[in-house]
C-alpha positions in Angstrom: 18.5 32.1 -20.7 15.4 31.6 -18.2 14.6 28.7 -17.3 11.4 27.5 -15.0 11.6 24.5 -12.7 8.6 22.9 -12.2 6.8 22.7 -8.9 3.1 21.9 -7.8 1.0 23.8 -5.3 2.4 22.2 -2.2 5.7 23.2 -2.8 5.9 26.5 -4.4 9.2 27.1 -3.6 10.4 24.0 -4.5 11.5 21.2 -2.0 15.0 22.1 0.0 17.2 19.9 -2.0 15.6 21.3 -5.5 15.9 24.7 -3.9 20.0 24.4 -4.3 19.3 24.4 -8.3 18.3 28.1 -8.7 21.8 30.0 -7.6 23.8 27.3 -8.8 22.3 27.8 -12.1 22.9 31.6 -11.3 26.4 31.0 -11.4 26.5 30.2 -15.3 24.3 33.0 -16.0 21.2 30.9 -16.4 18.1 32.6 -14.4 16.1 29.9 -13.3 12.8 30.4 -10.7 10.4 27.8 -9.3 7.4 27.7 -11.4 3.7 25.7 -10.1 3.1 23.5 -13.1 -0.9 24.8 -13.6 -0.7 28.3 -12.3 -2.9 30.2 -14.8 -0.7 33.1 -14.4 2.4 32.2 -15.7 3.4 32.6 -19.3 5.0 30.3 -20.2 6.6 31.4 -23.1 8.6 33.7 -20.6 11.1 30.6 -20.8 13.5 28.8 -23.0 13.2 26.0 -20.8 11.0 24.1 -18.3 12.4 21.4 -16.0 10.1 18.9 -14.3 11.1 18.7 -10.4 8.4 18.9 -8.0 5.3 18.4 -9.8 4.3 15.7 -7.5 0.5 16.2 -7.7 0.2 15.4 -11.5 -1.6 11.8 -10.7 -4.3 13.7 -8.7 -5.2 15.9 -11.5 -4.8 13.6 -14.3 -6.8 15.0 -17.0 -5.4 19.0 -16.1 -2.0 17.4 -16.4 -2.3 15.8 -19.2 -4.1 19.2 -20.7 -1.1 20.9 -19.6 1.4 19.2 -21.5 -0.2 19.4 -24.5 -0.6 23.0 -24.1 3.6 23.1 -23.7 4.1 20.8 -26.6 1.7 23.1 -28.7 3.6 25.9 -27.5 6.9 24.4 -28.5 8.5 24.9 -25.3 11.8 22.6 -24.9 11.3 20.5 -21.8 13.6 18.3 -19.8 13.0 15.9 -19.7 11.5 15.4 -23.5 7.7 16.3 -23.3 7.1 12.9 -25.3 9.1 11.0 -22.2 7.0 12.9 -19.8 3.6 11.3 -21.8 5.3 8.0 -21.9 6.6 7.7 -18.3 3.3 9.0 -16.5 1.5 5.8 -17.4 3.3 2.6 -16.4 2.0 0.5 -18.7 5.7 1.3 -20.5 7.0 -1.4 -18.4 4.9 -4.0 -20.9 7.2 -2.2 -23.7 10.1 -2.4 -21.2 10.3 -5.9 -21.3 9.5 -6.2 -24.6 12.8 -4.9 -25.5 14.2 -7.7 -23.1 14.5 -5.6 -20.0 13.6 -8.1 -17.3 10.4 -6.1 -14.8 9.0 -7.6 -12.0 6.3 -9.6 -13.0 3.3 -7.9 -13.9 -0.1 -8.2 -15.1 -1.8 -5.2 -17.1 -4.9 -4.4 -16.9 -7.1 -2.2 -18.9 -9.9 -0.4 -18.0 -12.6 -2.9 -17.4 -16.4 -3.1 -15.7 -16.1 -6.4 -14.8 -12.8 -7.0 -12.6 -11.9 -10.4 -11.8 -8.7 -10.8 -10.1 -8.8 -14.0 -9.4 -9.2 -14.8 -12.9 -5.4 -13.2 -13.8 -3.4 -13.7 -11.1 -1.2 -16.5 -11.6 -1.7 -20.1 -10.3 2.1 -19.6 -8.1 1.9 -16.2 -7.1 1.1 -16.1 -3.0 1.1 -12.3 -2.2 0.2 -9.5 -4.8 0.8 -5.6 -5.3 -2.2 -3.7 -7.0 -1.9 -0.3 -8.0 -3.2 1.9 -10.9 -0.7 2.6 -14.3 -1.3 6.5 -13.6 0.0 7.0 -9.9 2.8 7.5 -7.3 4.2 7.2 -3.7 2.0 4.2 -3.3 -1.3 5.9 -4.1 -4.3 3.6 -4.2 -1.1 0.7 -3.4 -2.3 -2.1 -2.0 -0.3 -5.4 -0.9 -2.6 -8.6 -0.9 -2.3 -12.3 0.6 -3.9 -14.0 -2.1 -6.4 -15.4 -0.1 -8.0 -12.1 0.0 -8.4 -11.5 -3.7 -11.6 -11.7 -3.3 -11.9 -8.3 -1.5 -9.8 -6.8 -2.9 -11.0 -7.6 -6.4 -14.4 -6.0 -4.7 -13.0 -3.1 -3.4 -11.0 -2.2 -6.8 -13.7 -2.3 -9.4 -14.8 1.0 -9.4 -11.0 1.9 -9.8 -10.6 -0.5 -12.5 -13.8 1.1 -14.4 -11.6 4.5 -14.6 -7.9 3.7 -14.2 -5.6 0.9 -16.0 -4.5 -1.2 -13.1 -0.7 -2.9 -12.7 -0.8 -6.4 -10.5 2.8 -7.4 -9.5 3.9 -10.5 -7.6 5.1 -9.2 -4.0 8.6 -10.0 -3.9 10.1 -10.5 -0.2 13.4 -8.8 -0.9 11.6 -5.7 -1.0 11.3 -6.3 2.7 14.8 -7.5 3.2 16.7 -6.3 0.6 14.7 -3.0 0.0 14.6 -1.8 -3.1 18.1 -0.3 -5.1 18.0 3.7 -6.9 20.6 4.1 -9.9 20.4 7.3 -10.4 21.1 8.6 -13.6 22.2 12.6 -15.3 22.3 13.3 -19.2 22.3 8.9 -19.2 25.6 8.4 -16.6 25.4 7.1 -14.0 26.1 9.1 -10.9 24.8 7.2 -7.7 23.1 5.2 -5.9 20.8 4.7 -3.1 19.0 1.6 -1.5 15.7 1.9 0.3 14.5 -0.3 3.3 10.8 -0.1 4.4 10.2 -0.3 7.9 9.8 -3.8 9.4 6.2 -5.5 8.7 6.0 -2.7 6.0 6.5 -3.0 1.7 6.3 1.0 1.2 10.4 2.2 1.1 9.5 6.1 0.6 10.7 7.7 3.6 6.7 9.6 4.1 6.1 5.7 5.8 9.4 5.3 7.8 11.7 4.3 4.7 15.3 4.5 5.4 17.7 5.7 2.7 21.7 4.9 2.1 23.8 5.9 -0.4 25.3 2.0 -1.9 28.1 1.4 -4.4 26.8 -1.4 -6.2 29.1 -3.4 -8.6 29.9 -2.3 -11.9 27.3 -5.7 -13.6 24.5 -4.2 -11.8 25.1 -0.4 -13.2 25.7 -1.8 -16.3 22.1 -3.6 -16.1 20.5 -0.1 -15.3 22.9 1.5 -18.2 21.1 -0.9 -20.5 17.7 0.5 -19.2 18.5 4.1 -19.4 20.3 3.4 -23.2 16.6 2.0 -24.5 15.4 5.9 -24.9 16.6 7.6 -27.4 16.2 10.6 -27.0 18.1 12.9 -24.6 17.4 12.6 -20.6 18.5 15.0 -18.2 17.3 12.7 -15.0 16.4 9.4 -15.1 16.4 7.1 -12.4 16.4 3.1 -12.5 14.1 1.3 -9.3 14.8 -1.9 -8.6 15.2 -4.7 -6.4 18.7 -7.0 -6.7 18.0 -10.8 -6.7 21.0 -13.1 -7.3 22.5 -10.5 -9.6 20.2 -9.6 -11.8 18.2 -6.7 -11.2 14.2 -6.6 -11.9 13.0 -3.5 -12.9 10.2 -1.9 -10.3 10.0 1.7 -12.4 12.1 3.8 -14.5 12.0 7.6 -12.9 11.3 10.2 -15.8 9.4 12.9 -14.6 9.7 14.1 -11.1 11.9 11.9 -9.0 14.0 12.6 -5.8 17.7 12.2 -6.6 18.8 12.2 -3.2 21.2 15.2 -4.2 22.3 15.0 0.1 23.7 11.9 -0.4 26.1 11.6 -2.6 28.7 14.1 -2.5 28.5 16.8 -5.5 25.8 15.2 -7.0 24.1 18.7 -7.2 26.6 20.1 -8.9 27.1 17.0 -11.7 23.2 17.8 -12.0 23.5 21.3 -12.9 26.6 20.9 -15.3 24.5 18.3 -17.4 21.7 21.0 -17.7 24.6 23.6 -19.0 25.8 20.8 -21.4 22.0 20.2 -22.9 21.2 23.7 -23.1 23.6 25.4 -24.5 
């Protein structure tokens, strides 16, 4: 069995944590190597499998990506997760089917591609402070956080995204800033742990690239029950999945649902790596 786990340029190697996977694959006789995503090199047919990991340049090179994949789906190479999940989860516009299916998001305005942006004209009458961001990004690229006073400007300054790239406007929630923002992490659809993340003070951004500070939380059993529900709306089968959210007299709003290439803060919870790698045995084999 050979397996590939997916990396981008900047980490060849993979990152630290992600290293850890390869011998403790090893160790059920599964060879598994650290593979850049669009090196023209590889052959990928070399593999059974592919896991996503580190591919964290995919919403810089949007169209290559999105090439790629349909190159491995052509292929027929089994993915985790599921090639079809991948499509789905790059584009965030799956929160609108999110709540949909009842699952309570923060609130959000969508926003297709449009010459002619007008923020002011979609932004609710009650919201005070905004979040703009495009449907095909990550770590807070092309992020903004907005007073609406200035919607104006930032209307200005975001049309020539909005003429290439679908566009997410959220309400700024406080808590973010207080409460930070809550991680149920997820492997083959358990739940395993969970972290909360704080931004720094006079900050939104949690990821700890800005000064974000990360702690492993044990939230009660309502609130992992809430993510279950969110992990249980895909059907098919997830190796990694993991629920964002913030936690507002109990109920939790959904910020994203992790599907492709999230950390899983393996260091902080105790044998999370290896509840990780057993789940890859049990889907494999």
């Amino acid at each position: 069995m050979k397996i590939a786990i997916l990396t981008c340029e900047k980490l060849p190697d993979l990152n630290p944590e992600d290293q850890k996977i390869i011998p403790a694959l090893a160790k059920h006789n599964i060879e598994a190597t650290a593979a850049i995503w669009n090196d023209k090199s590889i052959n990928w047919t070399d593999f059974d499998y592919l896991i996503f990991r580190n591919t964290w340049d995919y919403f810089e090179k949007e169209t290559e990506f999105k090439i790629w994949l349909d190159q491995i789906e052509k292929l027929g190479i089994k993915t985790l997760n599921p090639i079809t999940i991948i499509k789905q989860n790059i584009h965030k516009f799956y929160l609108r089917e999110m709540e949909q299916q009842g699952i309570i998001i923060l609130p959000t305005v969508f926003i297709d591609k449009t010459d002619h942006l007008n923020l002011a004209e979609l932004i609710p009458s009650h919201w005070k402070k905004a979040v703009i961001k495009p449907a095909f990004s990550a770590g807070s690229y092309l992020t903004e956080v907005f007073e609406k006073s200035e919607i104006q400007a930032i209307s200005e300054k975001y049309k020539s995204i909005a003429a290439e790239k679908e566009l997410l406007l959220q309400e700024f929630m406080p808590e973010i800033q207080t409460l930070g923002e809550t991680s149920f992490i997820f492997f083959n659809k358990k739940f395993s742990h969970a972290v909360n993340k704080k931004p720094v003070d006079g900050d939104f951004r949690v990821q700890s690239l800005f000064g974000g500070k990360y702690t492993l939380v044990h939230p009660s059993s309502e609130m992992i029950q809430k993510a279950q529900k969110i992990v249980d709306t895909f059907k098919e089968n997830l190796l990694y999945a993991r629920v964002d959210g913030i936690l507002i007299d109990d109920e939790l709003y959904l910020m994203e649902i992790e599907c492709i290439e999230p950390d899983l803060y393996f260091n902080l919870s105790e044998n999370a790596m290896e509840r990780f790698v057993a789940e890859i045995v049990e889907l494999i084999r």
